[in-house]
N, C-alpha and C positions, 0 to 999 in steps of 0.2 A: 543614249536616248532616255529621256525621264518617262518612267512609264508610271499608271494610276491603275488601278486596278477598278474594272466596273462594276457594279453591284447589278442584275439582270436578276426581274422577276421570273418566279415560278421556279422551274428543278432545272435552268440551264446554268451550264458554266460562266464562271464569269471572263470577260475577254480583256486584254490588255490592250488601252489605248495608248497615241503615242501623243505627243505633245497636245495636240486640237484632235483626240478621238476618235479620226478616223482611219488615219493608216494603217491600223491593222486589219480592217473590214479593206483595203484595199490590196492587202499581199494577199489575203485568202481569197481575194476576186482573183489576184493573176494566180496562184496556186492550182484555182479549179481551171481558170483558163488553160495552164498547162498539160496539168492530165490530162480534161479532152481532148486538148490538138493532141497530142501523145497517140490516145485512144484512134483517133481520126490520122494518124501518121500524116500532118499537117500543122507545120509551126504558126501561132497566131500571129496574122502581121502589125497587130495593135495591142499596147498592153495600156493598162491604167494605172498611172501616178499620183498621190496625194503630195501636194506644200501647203503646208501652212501658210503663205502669203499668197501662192498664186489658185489655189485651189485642185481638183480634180483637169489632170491633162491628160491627153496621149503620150505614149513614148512608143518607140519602132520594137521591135522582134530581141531587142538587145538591151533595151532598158532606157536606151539617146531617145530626151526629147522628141519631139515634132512641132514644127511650129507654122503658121499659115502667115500669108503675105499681103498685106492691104491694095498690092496691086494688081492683084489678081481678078478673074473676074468668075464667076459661078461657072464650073464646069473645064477652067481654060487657065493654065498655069501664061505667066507672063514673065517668069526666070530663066533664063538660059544662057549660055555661054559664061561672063565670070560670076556673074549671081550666081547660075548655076553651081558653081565650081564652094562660093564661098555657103552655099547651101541646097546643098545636094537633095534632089528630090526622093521620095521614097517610092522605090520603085516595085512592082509585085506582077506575077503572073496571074494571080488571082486573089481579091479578097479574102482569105481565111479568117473573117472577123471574130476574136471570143466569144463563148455561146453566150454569158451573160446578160444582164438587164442594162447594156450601156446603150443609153437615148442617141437619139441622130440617126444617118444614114451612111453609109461606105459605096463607093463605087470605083471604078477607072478609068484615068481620063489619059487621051491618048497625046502625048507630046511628039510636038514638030521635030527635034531632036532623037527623038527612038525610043520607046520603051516604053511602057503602063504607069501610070502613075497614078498613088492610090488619094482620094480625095476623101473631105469628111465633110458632111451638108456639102457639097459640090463646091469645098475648098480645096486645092491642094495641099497635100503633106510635105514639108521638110526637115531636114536634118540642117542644122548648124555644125560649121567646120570647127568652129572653134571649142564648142562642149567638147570637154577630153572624159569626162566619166559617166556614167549612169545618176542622174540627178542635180547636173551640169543644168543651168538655166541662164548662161549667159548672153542667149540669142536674146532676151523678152526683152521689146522695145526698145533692139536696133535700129535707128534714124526713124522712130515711132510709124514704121510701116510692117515691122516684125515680133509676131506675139506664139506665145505659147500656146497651143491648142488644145484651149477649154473644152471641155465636152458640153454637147448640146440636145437637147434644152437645155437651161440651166434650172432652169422650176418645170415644172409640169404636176397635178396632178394624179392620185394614186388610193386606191383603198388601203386604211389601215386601223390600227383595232380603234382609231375615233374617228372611224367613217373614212370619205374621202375627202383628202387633205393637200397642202401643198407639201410636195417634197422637192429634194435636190437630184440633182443628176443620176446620182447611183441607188435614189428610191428610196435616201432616208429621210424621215420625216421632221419638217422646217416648223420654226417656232418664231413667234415675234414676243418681244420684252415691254410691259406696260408704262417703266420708266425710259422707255429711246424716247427723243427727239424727233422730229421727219431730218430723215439724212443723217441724224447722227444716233452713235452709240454708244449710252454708257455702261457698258457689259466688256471689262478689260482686266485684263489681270487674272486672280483668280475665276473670276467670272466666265471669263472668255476660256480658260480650260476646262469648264464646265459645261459651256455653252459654246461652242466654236464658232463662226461666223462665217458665213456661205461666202467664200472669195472665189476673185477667180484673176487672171492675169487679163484685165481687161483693158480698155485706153478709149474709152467714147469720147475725148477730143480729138480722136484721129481712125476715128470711125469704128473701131471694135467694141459691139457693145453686146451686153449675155441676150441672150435669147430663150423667148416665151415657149412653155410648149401649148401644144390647141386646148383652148379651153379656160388658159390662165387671164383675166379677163385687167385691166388697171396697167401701170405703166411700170416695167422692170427695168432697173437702172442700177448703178453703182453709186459711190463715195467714200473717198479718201479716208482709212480708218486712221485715228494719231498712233496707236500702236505697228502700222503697215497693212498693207491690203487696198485689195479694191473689197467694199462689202457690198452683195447684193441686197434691193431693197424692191418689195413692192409698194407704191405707190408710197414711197418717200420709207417705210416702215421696215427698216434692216432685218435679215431673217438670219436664224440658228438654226445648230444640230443641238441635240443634248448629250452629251458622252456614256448616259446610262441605255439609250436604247443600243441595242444590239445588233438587230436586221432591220430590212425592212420590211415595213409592216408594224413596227412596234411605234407607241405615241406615250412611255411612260414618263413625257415630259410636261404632257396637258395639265396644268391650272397647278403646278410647281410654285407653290409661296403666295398661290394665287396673282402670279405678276408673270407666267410663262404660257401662252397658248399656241396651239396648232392653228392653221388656216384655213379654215374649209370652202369647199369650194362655193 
């Protein structure tokens, strides 16, 4: 894995990113998720994954994907028998949800077949048969009714040290470029390791599209990056991360070349 090392103001260490910057902020999201299940003698039943192409997903207790169903409907799984079989639903006694800052909701929904099944915005979760390892993504956009499970919102909202701004999913703070196009991006290459690109495993021709959180006010949508990706865009204007901020909360990305700004709200 190509790593860069981040420069972070003030007297913090610096963190190592991985290809697009964020995968290390997301092992230390499941690192602390694990000690507190530990602490709570309770294994979490959702962890969080970074791709590079597909963005910020769910995986199960083991590291397997989850992925949600187009035929499904809010609250009501509609798999069973060999769907079933060829994607196994994820099944749980109880939400043990990470204590983290991950947006959306968890519940469980009760199937005609037997067992609890754990749902995410009142989708159900499943496992793909055919993923054989942790980081395995070959369910996304099986007969374009089967996708990876984005975390949600995918924008929302958040104070940070430049007020409040839009961030992504896991509450880092989102930047738009003064040379993008509507819909499109010219921030590739080195660029785009500098500036990552809010993706996400999405298919809005076949109905999965990212989702607002309250407050986000303009129209969030996807397109086609030429390097891969779906990129997120408000109102046509593709959003970033920066690879130098560290947490969330930090915006040391604001008016960068004079051509990088935050969103506010």
């Amino acid at each position: 894995m190509i790593r860069s090392p981040a420069v972070v103001p003030g007297n913090r260490r610096p963190l190592s990113f991985s290809v697009h910057g964020l995968a290390a902020l997301t092992l230390v999201a499941v690192a602390c998720v694990l000690s507190v299940a530990r602490a709570q003698a309770v294994d979490p039943t959702v962890q969080v994954r970074y791709d590079a192409a597909l963005g910020h997903f769910l995986t199960g207790p083991e590291g397997m994907t989850l992925y949600v169903f187009g035929r499904d409907e809010d609250g009501v799984s509609n798999c069973y028998d060999a769907c079933a079989t060829a994607w196994p639903p994820l099944l749980a006694d109880q939400v043990a949800i990470n204590p983290l800052s991950v947006p959306g909701s968890f519940s469980l929904i009760e199937r005609t077949d037997g067992g609890m099944q754990v749902a995410y915005e009142g989708r159900p979760l499943y496992y793909w048969a055919s993923d054989a390892s942790p980081g395995d993504t070959t369910g996304q956009g099986v007969n374009d009714v089967w996708w990876v499970a984005n975390l949600a919102p995918v924008v929302r909202f958040a104070e940070t040290d430049a007020g409040t701004v839009l961030v992504g999913p896991t509450g880092m703070t989102l930047y738009t470029f003064d040379p993008d196009g509507e819909n499109m991006s010219n921030c590739t290459g080195g660029c785009a390791f500098n500036w990552p690109p809010l993706v996400g495993g999405y298919d809005p021709d076949n109905g999965y599209v990212p989702m607002a959180g309250e407050g986000v006010e303009g129209t969030v949508a996807v397109f086609a990056r030429p390097d891969g990706g779906m990129q997120v865009t408000l109102d046509g204007r593709p959003l970033y991360y920066w690879i130098r901020d560290a947490v969330p909360g930090d915006a040391t990305g604001d008016g960068v070349n004079d051509v990088w700004h935050v969103v506010p709200r």
